[in-house]
PALO-206435 format. One record per residue (C-alpha): residue number from 0; x, y, z. Coordinates in steps of 0.1 Angstrom, whole numbers, plus 2048, in hexadecimal, padded with zeros to 3 digits. Last residue first. Layout:
# residues N
{site NUM,{X,Y,Z}}
...
//
This chain:
# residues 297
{site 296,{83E,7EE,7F9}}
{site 295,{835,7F6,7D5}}
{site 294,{812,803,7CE}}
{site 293,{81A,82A,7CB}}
{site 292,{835,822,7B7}}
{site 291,{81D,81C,79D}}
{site 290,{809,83F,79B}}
{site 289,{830,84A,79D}}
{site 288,{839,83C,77C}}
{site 287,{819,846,76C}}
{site 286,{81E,867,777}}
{site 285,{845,869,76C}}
{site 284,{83B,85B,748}}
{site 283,{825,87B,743}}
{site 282,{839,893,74E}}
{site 281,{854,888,737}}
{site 280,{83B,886,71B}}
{site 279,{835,8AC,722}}
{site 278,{858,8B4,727}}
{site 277,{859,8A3,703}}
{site 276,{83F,8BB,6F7}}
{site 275,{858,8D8,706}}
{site 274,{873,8CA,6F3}}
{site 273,{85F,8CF,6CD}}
{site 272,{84E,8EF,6D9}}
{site 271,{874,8FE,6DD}}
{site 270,{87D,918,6F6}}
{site 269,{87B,8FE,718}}
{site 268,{886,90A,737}}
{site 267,{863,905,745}}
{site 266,{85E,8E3,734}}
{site 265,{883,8D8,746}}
{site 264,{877,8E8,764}}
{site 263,{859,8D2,769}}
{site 262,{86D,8B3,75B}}
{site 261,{887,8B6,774}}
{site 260,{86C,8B7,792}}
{site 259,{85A,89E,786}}
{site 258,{87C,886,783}}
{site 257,{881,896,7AA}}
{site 256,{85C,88B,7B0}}
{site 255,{85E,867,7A4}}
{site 254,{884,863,7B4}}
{site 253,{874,866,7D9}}
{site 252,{854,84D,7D1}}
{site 251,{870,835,7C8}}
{site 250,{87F,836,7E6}}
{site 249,{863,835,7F7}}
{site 248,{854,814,7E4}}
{site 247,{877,801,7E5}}
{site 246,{870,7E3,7FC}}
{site 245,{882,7CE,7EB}}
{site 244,{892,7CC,7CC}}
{site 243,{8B6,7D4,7C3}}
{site 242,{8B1,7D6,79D}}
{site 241,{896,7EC,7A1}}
{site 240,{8AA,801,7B8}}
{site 239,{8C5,806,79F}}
{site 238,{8AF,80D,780}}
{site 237,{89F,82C,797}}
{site 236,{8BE,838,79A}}
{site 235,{8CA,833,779}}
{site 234,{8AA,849,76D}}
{site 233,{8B1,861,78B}}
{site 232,{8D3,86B,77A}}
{site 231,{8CD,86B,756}}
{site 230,{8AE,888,760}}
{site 229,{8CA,893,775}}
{site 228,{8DC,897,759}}
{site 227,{8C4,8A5,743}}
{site 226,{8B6,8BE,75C}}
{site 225,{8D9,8CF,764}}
{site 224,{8DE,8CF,738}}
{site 223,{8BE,8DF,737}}
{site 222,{8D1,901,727}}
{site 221,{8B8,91A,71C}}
{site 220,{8B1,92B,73D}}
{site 219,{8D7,930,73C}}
{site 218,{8D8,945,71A}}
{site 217,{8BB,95B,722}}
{site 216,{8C9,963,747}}
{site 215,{8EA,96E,730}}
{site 214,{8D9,97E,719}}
{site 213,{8C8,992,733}}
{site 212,{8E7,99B,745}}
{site 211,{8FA,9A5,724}}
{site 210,{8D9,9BC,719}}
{site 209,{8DB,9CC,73E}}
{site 208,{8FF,9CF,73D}}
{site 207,{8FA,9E2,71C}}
{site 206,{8DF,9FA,725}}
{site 205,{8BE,9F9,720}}
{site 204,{8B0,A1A,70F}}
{site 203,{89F,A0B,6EF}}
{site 202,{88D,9F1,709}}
{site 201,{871,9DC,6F1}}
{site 200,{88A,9DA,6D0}}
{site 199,{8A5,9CF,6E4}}
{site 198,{891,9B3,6F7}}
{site 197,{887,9AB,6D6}}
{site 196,{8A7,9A7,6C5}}
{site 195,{8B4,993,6E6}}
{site 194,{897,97B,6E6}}
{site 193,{89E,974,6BF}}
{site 192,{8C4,971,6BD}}
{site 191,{8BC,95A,6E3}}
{site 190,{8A5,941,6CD}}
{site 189,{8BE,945,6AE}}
{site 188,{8E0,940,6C8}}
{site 187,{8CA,920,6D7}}
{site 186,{8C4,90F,6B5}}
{site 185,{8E7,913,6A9}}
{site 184,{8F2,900,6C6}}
{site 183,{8DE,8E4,6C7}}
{site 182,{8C5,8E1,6E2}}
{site 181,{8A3,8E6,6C7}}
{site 180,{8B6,8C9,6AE}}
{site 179,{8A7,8B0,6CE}}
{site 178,{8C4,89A,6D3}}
{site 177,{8C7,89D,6FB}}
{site 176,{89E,8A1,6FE}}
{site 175,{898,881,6EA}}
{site 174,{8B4,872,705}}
{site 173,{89E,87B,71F}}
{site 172,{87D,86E,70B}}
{site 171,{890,84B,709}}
{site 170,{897,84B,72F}}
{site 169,{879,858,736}}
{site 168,{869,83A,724}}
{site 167,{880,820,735}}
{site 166,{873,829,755}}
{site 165,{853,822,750}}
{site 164,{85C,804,740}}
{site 163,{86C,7F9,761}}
{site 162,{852,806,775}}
{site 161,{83C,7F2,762}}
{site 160,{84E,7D1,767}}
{site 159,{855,7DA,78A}}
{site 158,{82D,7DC,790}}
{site 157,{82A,7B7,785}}
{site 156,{842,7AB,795}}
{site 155,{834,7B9,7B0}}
{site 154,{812,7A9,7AD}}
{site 153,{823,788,7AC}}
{site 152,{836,794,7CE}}
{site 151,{816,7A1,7DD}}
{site 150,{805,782,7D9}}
{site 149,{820,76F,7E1}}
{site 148,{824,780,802}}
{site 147,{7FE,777,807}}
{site 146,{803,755,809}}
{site 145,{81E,755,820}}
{site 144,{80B,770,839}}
{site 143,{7F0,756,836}}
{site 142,{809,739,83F}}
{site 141,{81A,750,85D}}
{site 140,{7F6,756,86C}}
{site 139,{7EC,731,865}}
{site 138,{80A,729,87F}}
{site 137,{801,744,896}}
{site 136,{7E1,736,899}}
{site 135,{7EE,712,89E}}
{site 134,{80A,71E,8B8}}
{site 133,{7E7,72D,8CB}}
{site 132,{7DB,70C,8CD}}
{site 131,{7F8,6F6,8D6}}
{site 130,{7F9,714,8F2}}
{site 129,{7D4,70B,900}}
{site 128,{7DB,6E7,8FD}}
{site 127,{7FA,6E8,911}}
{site 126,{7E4,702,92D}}
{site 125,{7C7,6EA,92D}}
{site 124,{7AE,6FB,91C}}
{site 123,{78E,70C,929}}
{site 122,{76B,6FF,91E}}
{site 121,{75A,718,909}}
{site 120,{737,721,916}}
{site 119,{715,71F,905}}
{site 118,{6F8,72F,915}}
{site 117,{6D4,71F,91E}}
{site 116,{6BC,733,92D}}
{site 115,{6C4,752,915}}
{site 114,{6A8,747,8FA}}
{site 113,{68A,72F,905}}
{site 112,{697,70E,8FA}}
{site 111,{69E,708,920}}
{site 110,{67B,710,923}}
{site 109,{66B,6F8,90E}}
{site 108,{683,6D9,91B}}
{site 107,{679,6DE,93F}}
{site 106,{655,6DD,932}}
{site 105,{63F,6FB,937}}
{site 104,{61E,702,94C}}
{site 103,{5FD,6F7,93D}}
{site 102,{5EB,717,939}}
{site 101,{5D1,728,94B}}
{site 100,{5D9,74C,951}}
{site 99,{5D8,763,96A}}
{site 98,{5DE,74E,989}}
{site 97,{601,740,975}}
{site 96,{609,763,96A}}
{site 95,{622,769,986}}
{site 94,{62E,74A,988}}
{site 93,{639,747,965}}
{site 92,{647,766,968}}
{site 91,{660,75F,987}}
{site 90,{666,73F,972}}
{site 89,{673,752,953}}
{site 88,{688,76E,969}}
{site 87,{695,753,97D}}
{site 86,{6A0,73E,95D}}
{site 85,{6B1,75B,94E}}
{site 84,{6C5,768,96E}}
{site 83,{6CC,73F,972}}
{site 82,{6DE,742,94F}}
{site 81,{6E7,719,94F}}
{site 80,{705,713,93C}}
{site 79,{709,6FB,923}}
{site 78,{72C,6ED,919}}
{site 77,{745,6F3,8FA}}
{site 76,{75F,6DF,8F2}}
{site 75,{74B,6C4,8DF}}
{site 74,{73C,6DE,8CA}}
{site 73,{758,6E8,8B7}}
{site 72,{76C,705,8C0}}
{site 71,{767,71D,8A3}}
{site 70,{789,737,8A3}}
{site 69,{787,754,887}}
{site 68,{7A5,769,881}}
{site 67,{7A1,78B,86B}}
{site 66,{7C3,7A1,868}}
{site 65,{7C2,7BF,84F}}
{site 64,{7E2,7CE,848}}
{site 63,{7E6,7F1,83B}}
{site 62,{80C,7F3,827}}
{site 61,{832,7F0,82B}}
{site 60,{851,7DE,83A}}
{site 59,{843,7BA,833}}
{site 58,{84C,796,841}}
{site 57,{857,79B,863}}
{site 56,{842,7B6,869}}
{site 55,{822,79A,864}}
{site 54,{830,785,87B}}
{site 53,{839,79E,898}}
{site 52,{815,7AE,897}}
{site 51,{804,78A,89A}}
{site 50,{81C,780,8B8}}
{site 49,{812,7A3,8C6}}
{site 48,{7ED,79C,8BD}}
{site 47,{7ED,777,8D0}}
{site 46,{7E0,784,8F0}}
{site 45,{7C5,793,8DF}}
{site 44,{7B7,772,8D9}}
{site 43,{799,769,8F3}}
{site 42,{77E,773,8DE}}
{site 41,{784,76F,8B8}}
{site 40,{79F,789,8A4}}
{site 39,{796,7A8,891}}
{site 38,{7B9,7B5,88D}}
{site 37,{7C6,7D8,87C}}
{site 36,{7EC,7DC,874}}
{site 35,{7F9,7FA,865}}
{site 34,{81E,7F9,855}}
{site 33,{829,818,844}}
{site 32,{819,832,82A}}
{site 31,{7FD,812,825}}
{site 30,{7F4,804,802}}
{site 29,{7DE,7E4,80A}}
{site 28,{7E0,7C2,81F}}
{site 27,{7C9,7A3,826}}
{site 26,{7CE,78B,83B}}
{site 25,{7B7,76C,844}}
{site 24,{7B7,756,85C}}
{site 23,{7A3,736,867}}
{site 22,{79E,71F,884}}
{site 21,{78D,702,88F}}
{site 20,{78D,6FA,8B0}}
{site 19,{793,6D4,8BE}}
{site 18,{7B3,6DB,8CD}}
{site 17,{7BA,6E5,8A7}}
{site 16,{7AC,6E6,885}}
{site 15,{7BA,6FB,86C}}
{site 14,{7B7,719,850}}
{site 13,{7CF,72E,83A}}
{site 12,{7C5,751,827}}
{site 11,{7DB,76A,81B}}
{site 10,{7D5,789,802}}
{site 9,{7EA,7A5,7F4}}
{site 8,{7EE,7C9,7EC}}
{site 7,{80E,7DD,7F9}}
{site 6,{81D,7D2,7D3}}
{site 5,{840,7BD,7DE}}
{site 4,{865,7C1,7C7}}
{site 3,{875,7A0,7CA}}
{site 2,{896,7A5,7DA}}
{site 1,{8B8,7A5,7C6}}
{site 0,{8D8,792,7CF}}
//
């Protein structure tokens, strides 16, 4: 049975409310040569970033992933803490100026307003709440990573579509190549008549086995029947692994340059303006089919 086919770009977002926190995640991934992982996670997470890691290879081979996680404990679970280095500084000040200035001294309420007296601290968890907790960030992890699989699957649909037509382009400019009149028989003995009449002309003291080796290298820089084939070859190649699906962007990436590298010595072969424009196409169609492989996983 085939696999989707998956774009490396995609996005995931899934949010909850747990042990009175409130927590959200989002995911976001791009074209990567392998799998990168970067986290930017709240204080007092990093223990959950080989959990985080794990989940997210599970459910892709390839590409740059961005992880953002954001945990708001409600105010209820946070208490006040005094900053008595703060409040010593403030009072050792307000004694010092006291003779110096006349000035009702402060309320209890006025300085603790003052910034730094006063600091927020997040009550510790019971150890059951504290891994109910973590199981509820790992469980918007995996929903993100879910929503963002779809993301990359709809947009690799997408991308398989235009391989495929890629594909089906050199296909149809191979098989312009096979019947082009400039390969048929007749053509090639005018083209090497020509070549050899001029060679002749240019060295009037060449010797036979010279003129029969230089035909002969003539003759089998003519033939693209090698290039054709494989030409054939890495189309049904490439129709194979589409078919198959998954992650299929190397593989891919590996049959774009030998169709490039078919096509460059099919237009350097080439005797005939008529097959060297379709070399031209070829090369063409080959780009455009490996500036989309490029975004496959």
């Amino acid at each position: 049975m085939s696999k989707p086919l998956a774009s490396m770009t995609g996005f995931g977002r899934a949010s909850a409310e747990a042990e009175g926190a409130t927590i959200l995640v989002e995911i976001k991934s791009a074209n990567g040569r392998g799998l990168d992982i970067r986290s930017r996670l709240s204080p007092g997470l990093d223990g959950l970033e080989a959990d985080i890691r794990r989940l997210i290879g599970e459910r892709a081979a390839r590409g740059s992933f961005s992880v953002f996680i954001n945990l708001q404990r409600d105010v209820a679970s946070t208490e006040l803490v005094i900053n008595t280095h703060a409040l010593d500084a403030i009072l050792a000040a307000m004694d010092a100026l006291g003779d110096r200035i006349d000035a009702r001294r402060p309320s209890l309420d006025g300085i603790f307003a003052l910034k730094g007296v006063l600091d927020t601290k997040e009550a510790p968890l019971l150890p059951d709440a504290e891994e109910r907790l973590n199981a509820a960030i790992l469980g918007c992890v995996e929903l993100a990573m879910a929503a963002l699989v779809e993301t990359r699957r709809v947009e690799g649909e997408r991308i398989g579509a235009v391989l495929s037509a890629r594909v089906g382009e050199i296909e149809t400019l191979t098989a312009a190549a096979e019947n082009h009149p400039g390969r048929s028989r007749e053509a090639i003995l005018a083209r090497l008549s020509e070549q050899i009449s001029a060679l002749t002309e240019a060295a009037n003291g060449l010797s036979e086995d010279r003129l029969h080796a230089e035909a002969l290298l003539l003759a089998t820089k003519a033939d693209i029947r090698e290039e054709l084939d494989r030409l054939a070859a890495h189309s049904k190649a490439a129709r194979a692994l589409l078919a198959a699906g998954g992650p299929i962007g190397r593989k891919l990436d590996f049959l774009s340059q030998e169709f490039n590298r078919e096509a460059n010595t099919l237009c350097s072969k080439s005797n005939d303006v008529g097959l060297t424009a379709i070399g031209l196409d070829l090369k063409a169609a080959i780009d455009q089919l490996r500036e989309q492989v490029q975004n496959l996983e």
